[in-house]
TORKE-745448 format. One record per atom (N, C-alpha, C): x negated, z, y negated; residue in three letters. Coordinates in steps of 0.1 Angstrom, whole numbers, plus 5000, padded with zeros to 4 digits. Example, Ala and Ser with C-alpha at 12.3 -4.5 7.8 and 13.67 -1.06 7.14 Angstrom:
! TORKE-745448
486850785057ALA/487750785045ALA/486850785033ALA/487250715022SER/486350715011SER/487150795000SER/
***
This chain:
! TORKE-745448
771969762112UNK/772169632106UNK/770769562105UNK/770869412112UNK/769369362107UNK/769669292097UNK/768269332091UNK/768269262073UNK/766969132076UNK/767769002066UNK/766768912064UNK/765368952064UNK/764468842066UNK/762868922066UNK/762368872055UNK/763268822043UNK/763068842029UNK/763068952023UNK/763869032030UNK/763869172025UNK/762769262034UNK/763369242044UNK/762569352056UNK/760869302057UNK/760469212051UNK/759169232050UNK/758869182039UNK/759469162029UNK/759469102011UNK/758169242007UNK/758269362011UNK/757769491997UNK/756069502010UNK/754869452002UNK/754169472011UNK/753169632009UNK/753169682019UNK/753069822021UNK/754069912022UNK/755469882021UNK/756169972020UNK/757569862033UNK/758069972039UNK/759269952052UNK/760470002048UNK/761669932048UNK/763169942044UNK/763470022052UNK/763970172048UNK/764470262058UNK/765870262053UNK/766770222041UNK/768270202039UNK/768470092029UNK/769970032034UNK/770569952024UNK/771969972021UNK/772169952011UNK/773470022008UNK/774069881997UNK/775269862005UNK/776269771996UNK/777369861989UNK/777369781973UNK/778969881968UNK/778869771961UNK/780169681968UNK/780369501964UNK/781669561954UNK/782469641950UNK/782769661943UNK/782569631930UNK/781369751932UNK/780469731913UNK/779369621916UNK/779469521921UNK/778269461927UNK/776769471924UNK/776969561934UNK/775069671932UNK/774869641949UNK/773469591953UNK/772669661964UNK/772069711958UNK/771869811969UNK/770869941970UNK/769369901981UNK/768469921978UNK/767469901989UNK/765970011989UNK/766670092001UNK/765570231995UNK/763770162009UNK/763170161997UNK/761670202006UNK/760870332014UNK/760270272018UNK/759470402022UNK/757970392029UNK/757070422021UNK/755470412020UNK/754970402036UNK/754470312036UNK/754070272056UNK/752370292051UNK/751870442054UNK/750870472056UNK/749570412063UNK/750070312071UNK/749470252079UNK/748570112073UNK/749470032066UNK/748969892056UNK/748969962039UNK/749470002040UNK/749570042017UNK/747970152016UNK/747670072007UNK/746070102003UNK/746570181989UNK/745570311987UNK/746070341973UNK/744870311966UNK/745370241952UNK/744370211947UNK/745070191930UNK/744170231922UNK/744270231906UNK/745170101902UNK/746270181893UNK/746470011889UNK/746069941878UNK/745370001870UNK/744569971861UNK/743369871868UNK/742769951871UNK/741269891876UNK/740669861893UNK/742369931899UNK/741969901913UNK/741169951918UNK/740370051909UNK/739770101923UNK/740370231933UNK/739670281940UNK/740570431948UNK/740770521940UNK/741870571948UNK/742470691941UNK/741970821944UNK/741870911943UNK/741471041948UNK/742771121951UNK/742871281946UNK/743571361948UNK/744871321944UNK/745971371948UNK/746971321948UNK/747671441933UNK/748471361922UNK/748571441912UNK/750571441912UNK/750871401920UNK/752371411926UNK/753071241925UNK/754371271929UNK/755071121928UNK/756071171922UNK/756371041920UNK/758171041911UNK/759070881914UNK/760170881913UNK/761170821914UNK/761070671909UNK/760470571912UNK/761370431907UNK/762170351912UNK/763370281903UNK/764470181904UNK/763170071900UNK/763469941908UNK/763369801905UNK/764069711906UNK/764269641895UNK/765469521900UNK/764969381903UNK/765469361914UNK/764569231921UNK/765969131921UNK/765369001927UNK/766368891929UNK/767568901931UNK/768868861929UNK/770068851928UNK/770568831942UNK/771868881949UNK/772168851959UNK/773468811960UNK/773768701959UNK/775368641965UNK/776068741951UNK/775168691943UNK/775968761926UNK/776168901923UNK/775468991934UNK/775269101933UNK/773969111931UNK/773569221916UNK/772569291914UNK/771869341923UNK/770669361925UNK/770169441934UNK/768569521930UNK/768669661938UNK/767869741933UNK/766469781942UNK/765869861941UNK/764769911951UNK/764370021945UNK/764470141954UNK/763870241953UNK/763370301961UNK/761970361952UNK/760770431961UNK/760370481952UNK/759170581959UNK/758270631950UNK/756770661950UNK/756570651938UNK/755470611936UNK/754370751929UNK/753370711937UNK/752270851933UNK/751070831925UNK/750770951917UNK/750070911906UNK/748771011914UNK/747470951911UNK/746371011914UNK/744870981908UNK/743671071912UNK/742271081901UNK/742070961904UNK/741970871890UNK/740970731892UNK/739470741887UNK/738470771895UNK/737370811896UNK/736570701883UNK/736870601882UNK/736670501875UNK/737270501859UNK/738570541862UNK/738770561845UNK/738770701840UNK/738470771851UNK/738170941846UNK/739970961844UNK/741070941845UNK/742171031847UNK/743071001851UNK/744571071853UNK/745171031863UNK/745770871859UNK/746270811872UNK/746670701873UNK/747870691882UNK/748870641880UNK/749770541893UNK/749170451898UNK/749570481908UNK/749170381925UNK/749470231917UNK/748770101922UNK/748670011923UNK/749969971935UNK/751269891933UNK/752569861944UNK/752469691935UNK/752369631949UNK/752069451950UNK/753269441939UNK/754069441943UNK/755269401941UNK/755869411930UNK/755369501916UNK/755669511902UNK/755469441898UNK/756469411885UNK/755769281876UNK/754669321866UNK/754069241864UNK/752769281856UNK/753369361839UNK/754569271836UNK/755069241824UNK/755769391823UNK/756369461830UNK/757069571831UNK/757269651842UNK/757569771841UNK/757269861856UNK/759169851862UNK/759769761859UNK/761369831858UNK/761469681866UNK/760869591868UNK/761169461877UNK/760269411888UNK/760369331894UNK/759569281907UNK/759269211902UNK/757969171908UNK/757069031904UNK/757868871905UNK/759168851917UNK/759768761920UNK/761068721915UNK/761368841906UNK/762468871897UNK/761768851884UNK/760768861880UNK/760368811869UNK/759768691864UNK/759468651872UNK/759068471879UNK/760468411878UNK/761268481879UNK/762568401881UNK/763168371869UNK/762768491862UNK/763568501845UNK/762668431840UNK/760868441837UNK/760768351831UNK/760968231833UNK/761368131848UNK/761667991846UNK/762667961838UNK/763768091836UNK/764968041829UNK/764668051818UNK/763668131815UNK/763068131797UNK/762667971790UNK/762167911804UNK/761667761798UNK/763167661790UNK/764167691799UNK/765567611793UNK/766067681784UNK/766567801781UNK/766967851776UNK/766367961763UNK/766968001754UNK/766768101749UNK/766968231755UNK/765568341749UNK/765668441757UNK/766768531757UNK/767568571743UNK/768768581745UNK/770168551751UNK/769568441753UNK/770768341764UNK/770868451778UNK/769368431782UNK/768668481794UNK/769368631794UNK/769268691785UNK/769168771790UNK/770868861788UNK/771768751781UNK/772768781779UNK/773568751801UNK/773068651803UNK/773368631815UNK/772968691827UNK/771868781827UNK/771568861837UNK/771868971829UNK/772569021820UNK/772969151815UNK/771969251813UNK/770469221806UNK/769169301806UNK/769169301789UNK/768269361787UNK/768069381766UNK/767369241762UNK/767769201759UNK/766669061749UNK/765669131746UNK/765069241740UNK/763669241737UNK/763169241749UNK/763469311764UNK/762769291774UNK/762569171778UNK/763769051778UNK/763368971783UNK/762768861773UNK/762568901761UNK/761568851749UNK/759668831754UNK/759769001759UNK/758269081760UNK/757868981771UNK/758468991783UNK/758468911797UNK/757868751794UNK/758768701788UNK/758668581785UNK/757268571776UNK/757068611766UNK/755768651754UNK/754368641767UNK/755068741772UNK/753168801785UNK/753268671793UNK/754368601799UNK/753968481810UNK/753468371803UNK/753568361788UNK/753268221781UNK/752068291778UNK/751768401773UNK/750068381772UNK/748768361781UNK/749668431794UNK/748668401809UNK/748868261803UNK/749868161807UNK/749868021808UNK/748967991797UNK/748568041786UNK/747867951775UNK/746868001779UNK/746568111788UNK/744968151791UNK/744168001800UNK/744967961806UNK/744267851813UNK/744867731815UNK/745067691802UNK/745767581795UNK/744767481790UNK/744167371795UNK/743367271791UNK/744067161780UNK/743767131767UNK/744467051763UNK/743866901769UNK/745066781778UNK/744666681780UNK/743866591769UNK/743066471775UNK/742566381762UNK/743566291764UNK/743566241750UNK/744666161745UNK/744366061733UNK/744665951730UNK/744565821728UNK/745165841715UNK/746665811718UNK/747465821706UNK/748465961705UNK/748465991693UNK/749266131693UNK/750566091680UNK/751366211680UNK/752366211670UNK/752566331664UNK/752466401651UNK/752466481644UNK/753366571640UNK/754266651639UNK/755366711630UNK/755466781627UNK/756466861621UNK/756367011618UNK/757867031620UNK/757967161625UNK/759667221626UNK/759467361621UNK/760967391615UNK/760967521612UNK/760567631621UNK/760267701621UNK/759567831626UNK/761067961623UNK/760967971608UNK/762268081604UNK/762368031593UNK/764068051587UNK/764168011577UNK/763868121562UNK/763568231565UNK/763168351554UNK/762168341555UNK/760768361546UNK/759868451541UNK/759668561548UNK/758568621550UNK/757768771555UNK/757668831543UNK/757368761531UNK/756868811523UNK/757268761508UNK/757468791496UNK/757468711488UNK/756468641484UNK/755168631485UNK/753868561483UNK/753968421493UNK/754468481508UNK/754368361516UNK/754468271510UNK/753668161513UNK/753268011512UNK/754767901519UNK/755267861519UNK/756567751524UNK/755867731537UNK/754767671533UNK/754567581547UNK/754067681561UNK/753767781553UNK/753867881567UNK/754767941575UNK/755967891568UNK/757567901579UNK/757667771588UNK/756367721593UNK/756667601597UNK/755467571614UNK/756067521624UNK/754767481632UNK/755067381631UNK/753367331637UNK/752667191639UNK/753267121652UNK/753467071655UNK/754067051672UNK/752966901674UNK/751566891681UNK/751166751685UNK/751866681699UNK/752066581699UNK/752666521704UNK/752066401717UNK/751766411727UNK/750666261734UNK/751666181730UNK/751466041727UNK/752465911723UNK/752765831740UNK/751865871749UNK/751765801764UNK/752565871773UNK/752565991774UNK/753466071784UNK/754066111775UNK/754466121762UNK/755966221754UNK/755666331761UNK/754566431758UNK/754566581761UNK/754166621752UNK/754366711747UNK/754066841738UNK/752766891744UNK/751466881734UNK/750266911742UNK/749567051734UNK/750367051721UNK/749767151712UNK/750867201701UNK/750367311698UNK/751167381689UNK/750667481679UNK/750667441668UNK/749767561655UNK/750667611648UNK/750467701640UNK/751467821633UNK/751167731617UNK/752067741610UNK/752367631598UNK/751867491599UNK/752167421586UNK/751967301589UNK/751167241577UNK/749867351571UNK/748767281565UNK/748067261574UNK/747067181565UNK/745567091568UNK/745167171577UNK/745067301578UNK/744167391590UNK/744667401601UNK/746267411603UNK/746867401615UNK/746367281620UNK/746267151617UNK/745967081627UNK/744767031625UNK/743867081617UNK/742367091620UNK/742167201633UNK/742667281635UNK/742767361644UNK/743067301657UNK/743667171657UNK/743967121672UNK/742467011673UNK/742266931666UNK/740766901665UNK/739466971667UNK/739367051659UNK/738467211663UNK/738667191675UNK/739667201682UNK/739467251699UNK/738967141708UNK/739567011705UNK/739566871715UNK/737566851711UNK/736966881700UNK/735866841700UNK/736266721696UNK/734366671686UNK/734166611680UNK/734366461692UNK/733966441701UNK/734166331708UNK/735166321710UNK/736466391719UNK/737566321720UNK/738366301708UNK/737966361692UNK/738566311686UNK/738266131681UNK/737466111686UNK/736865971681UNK/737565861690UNK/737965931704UNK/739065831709UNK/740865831702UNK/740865921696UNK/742265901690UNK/741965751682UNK/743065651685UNK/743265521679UNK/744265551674UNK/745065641674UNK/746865621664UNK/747065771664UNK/747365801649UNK/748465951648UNK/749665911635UNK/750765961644UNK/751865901636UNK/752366021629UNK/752666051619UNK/752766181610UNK/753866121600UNK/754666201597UNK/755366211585UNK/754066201567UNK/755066141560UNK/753866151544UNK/753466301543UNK/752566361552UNK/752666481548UNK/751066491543UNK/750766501524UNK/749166491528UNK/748166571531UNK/748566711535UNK/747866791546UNK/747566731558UNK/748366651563UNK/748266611574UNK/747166501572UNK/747266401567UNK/746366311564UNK/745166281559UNK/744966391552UNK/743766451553UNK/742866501565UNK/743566601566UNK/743066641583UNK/742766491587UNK/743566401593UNK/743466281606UNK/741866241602UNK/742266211583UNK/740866111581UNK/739566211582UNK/739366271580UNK/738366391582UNK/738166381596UNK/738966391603UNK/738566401617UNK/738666281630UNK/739466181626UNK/739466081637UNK/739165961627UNK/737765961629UNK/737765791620UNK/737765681625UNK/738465681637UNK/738665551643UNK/740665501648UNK/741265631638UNK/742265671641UNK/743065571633UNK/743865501632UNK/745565421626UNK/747065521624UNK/746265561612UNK/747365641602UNK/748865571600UNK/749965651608UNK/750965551606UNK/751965671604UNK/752765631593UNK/753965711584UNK/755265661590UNK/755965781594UNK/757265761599UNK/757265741615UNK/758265801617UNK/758565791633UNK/758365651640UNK/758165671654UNK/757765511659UNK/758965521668UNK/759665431667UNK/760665351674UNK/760165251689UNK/761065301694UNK/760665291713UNK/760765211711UNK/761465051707UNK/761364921711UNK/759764851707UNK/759364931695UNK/757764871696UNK/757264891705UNK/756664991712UNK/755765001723UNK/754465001721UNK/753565031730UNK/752165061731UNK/751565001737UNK/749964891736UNK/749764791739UNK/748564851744UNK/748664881763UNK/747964941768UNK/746464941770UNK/746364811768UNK/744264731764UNK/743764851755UNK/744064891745UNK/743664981736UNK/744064911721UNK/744964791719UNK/745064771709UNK/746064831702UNK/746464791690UNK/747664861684UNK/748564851676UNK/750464811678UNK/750964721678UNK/751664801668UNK/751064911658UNK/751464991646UNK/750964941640UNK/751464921628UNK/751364881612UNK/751465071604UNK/749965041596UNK/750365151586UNK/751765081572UNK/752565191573UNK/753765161564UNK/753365201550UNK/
***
């Protein structure tokens, strides 16, 4: 049988020697097999070469969905001297997800886009996997994303705070620490920042980062009477128009740089 060359050349270093349908329990099967010729062995830690060979063992991967059947991949994988970290190591295989050794990099790209709409237990109620895996998954792809996350400059912002959980960690906990900061651009409606509770430091903390100069271009932050919040603004944007209460889309924003908010 010829197989798409999504499959048949999807695993690089490694050649599809069987596939096996059992549309029954809807499972593909897709066994590999190490093409000595292109597969480099190398540390997966630190990439560098491997030495002596310290044996192989057995892995399942579960990769992309097919016509609503699950599907699997099995091969195996050898552990050997990584001269560099001084002990043994598994081979370095393209194709694993960073996040966990039990999924493919394109299978997990996939779950996390549905992590963006959904809750992860949604997620993972629907692909029939554990919520904390698909918790962890989701956890590791948003912090790469915040690794190289520039916050845009921005004009006018909007302030708020939403529940976080409704219990205490602790009995000492503070209230406002069951709470994030959510900043807001007022020009594109995007979510540009996010701090853990909702005192004066959380969103001195989004200042702290934008620097002293772009805070001097903020002309409007619209915040709830919260006076943590208001504090912070005056402290840090003094060119800024402190306005209480949500702003209502029929006002508008008066693109010259003026500003068609009234403090309430």
């Amino acid at each position: 049988m010829r197989l798409p060359r999504s499959i048949s050349a999807g695993f690089n270093g490694f050649r599809v020697v069987d596939f096996k349908e059992f549309l029954s329990d809807g499972r593909i099967e897709i066994w590999l097999r190490k093409d000595p010729e292109t597969f480099e062995r190398k540390c997966h830690r630190c990439h560098g070469p491997l030495g002596a060979s310290r044996g192989k063992y057995p892995v399942w991967l579960e990769t992309l969905p097919i016509l609503g059947c699950r599907v699997f991949v099995h091969l195996f994988r050898e552990k050997g001297d990584c001269r560099t970290c001084k002990k043994a190591r598994s081979e370095a295989v393209d194709f694993v997800a960073f996040e966990t050794p039990h999924l493919t990099q394109d299978y997990a790209w996939w779950l996390g886009r549905m992590c963006e709409f959904a809750p992860s237990s949604r997620v993972a109620e629907f692909v029939d996997l554990d919520e904390s895996s698909i918790w962890r998954l989701d956890f590791a792809r948003m912090k790469r994303m915040l690794a190289h996350y520039r916050i845009p400059s921005v004009r006018r912002i909007a302030v708020d705070e939403v529940y976080a959980r409704r219990k205490s960690r602790s009995p000492d906990e503070n209230r406002n620490e069951r709470f994030f900061t959510i900043i807001t651009d007022l020009d594109t409606r995007k979510v540009i920042w996010v701090s853990e509770s909702r005192s004066e430091k959380a969103l001195e903390q989004f200042f702290i980062l934008i620097g002293r100069a772009a805070c001097r271009k903020i002309i409007v932050v619209a915040t709830d009477q919260h006076d943590d919040y208001a504090r912070a603004v005056r402290r840090h944007c003094p060119k800024a128009t402190l306005v209480w209460g949500e702003i209502p889309e029929s006002w508008g924003l008066d693109s010259s740089g003026g500003s068609l908010l009234v403090n309430c």
